[in-house]
C-alpha positions as CSV (number, residue, x, y, z in Angstrom):
1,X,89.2,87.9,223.4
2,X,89.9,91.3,223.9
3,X,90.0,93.1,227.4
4,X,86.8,95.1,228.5
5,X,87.8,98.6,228.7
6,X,87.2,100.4,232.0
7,X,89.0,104.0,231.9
8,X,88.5,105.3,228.6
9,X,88.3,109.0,228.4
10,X,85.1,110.7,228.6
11,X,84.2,113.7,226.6
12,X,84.8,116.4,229.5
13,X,87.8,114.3,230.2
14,X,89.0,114.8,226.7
15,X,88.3,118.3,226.3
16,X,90.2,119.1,229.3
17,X,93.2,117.1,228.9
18,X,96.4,118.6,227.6
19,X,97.7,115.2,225.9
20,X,95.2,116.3,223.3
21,X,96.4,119.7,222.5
22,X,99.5,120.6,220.1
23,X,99.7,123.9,217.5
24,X,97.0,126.1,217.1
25,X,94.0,123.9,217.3
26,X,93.0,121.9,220.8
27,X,90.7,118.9,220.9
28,X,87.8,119.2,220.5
29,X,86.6,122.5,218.9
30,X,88.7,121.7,216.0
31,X,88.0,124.4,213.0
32,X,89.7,125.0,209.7
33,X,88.2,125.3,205.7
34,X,87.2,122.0,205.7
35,X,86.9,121.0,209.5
36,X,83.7,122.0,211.7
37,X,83.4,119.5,214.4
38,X,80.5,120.0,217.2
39,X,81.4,119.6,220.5
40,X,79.5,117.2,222.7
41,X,77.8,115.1,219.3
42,X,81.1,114.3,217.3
43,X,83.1,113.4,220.2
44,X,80.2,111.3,222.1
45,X,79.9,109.6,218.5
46,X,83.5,108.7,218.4
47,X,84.2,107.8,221.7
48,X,81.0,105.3,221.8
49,X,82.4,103.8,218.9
50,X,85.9,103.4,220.5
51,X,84.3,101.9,223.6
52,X,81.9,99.6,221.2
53,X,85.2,98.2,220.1
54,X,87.3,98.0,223.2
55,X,89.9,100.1,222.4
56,X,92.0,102.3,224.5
57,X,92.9,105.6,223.1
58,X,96.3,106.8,225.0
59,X,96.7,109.8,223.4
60,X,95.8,112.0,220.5
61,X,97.4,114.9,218.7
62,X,96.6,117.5,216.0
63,X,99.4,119.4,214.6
64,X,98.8,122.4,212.4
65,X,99.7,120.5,209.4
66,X,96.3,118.4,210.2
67,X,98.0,115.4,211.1
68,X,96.7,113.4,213.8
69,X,99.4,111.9,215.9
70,X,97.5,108.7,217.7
71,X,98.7,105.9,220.6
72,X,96.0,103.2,221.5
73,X,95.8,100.2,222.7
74,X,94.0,96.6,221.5
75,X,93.8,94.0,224.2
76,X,97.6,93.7,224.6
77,X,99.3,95.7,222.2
78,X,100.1,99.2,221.9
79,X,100.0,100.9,218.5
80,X,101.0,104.7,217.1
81,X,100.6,105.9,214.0
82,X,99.9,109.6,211.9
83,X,97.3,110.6,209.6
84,X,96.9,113.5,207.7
85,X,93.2,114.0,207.2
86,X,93.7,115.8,203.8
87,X,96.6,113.5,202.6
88,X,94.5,109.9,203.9
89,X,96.6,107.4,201.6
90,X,96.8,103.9,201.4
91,X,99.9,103.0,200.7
92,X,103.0,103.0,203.0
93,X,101.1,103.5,206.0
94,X,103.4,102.9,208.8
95,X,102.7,101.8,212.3
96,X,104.7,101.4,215.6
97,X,103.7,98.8,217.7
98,X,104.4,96.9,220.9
99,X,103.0,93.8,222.9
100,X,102.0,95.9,226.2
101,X,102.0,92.9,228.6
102,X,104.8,90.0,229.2
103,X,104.5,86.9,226.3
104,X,104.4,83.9,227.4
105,X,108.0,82.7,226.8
106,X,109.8,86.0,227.4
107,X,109.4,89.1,229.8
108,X,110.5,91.6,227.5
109,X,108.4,94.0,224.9
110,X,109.1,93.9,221.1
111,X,109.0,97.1,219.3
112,X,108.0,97.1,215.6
113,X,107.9,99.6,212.6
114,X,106.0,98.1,210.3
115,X,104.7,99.4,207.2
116,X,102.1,98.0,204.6
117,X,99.3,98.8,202.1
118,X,95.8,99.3,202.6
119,X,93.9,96.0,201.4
120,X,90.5,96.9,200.9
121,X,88.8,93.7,201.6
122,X,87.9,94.6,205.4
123,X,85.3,97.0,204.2
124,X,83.3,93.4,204.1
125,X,84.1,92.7,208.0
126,X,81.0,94.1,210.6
127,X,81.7,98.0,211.4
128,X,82.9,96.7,215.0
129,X,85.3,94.2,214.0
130,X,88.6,93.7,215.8
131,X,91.2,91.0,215.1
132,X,94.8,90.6,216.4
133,X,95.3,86.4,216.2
134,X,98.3,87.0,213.3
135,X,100.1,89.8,216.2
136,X,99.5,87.3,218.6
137,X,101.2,84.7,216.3
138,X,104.2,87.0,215.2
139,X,104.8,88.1,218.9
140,X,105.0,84.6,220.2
141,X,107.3,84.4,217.5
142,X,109.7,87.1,218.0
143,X,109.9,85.6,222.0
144,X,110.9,82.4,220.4
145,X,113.9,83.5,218.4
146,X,114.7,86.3,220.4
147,X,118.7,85.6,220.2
148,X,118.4,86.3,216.0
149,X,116.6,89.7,216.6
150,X,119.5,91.1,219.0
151,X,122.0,90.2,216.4
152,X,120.3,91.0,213.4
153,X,117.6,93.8,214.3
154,X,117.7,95.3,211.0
155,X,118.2,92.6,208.7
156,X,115.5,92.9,206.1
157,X,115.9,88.8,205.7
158,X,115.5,88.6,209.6
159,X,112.3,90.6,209.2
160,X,111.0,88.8,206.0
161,X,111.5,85.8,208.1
162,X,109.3,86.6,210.9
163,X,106.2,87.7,208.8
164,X,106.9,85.2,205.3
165,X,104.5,82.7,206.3
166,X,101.3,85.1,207.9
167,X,102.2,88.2,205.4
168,X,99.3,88.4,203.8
169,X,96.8,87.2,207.0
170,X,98.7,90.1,209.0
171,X,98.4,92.8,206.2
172,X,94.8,91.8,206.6
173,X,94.7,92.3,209.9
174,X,96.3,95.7,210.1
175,X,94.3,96.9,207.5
176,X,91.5,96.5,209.6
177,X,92.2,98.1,212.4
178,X,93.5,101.2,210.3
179,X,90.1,100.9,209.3
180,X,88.3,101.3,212.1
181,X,90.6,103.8,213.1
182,X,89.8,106.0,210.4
183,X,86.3,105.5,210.8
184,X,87.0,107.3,214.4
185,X,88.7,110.2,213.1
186,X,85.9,110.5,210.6
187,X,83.7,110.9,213.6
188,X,86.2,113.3,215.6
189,X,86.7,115.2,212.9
190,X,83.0,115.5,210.7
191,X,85.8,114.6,207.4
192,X,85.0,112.0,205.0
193,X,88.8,110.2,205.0
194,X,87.9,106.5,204.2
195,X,87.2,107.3,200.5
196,X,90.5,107.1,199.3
197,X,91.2,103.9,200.9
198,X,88.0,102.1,199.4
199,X,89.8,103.0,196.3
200,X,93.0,101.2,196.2
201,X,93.9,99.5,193.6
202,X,95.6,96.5,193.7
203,X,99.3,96.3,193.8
204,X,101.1,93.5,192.7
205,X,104.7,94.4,194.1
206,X,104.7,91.4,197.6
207,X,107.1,93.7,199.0
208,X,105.4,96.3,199.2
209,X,102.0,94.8,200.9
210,X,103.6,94.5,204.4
211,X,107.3,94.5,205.5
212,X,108.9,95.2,209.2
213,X,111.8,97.7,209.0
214,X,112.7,97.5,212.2
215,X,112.7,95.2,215.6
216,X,113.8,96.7,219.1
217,X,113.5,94.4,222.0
218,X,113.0,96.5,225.1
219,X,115.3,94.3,228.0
């Protein structure tokens, strides 16, 4: 069950927060060709929709070459990412990610870099659908066999062995909450960006759907 959210940012919060500024455009106001974004409406949209699904937003970023840098937080993990709201692709998106809180059988956090592709199936889950059961799962994981990952970080048979048995559960499960992260920026930003993604086509390649690249365990 996810964590109720009690400090989320508010709009005057938001417009008056440097986190939210890089480059040429600030947050909100955001104008380009494409990009017209009105104040108070867009970002009261968004953020009701963050708060409807109990997410955190930690920061937020956009660069003059219209990415949007993003950290939030899900219950207790911690995720960043980039999307280019002209370039919105759905394959090799890459996320960082790290438990927030202590797990169970360890103290420390574990750092991932995962990539994966989109899967288009969680356009049939409920607009406000979160789930993070398979992180959960590989987290616990990681704390149980954290002597391989300090030997073996890297290991692209360490990492197939952490994920093998959930891969396609936790593809899933990612690809939902890129989802409904999209679906915020498409709010933020007035842009259509979720087309491209209900258009993948299916990819056959297993290594390609998910893989971790890389596994730091902060001491």
């Amino acid at each position: 069950m996810l964590k109720k959210i009690e400090n989320i940012a508010s709009t005057a919060e938001f417009k008056n927060n440097s986190r939210f500024i890089n480059g040429l455009h600030s947050l909100p106001g955001i104008s380009s060709s494409k990009t017209n974004i009105s104040d108070s409406l867009s970002f009261s949209s968004a953020f009701k929709y963050l708060s409807q699904l109990k997410w955190n937003l930690r920061s937020l970023e956009h660069t003059d070459s219209d990415d949007f840098l993003l950290e939030f937080s899900i219950g207790d993990f911690i995720f960043q990412t980039k999307v280019n709201i002209h370039d919105c692709h759905a394959s090799n998106i890459s996320y960082k990610i790290m438990n927030d809180n202590a797990i169970d059988s360890s103290n420390h956090k574990y750092q991932i870099l995962l990539s994966f592709e989109f899967d288009p199936e969680v356009y049939a889950e409920t607009v406000l659908s979160t789930k993070t059961e398979y992180l959960n799962w590989l987290y616990k994981k990681l704390a149980t066999y954290e002597s391989i990952i300090l030997k073996n970080s890297s290991s692209p048979e360490v990492n197939d062995f952490f994920i093998d048995e959930v891969k396609n559960y936790l593809r899933y499960e990612i690809s939902l909450i890129h989802r409904n992260l999209i679906f915020f920026l498409e709010k933020v930003t007035g842009e259509i960006l979720s087309q491209q993604l209900r258009l993948t086509l299916y990819n056959s390649d297993d290594e390609k759907l998910i893989r971790i690249h890389q596994i730091n365990v902060k001491l």
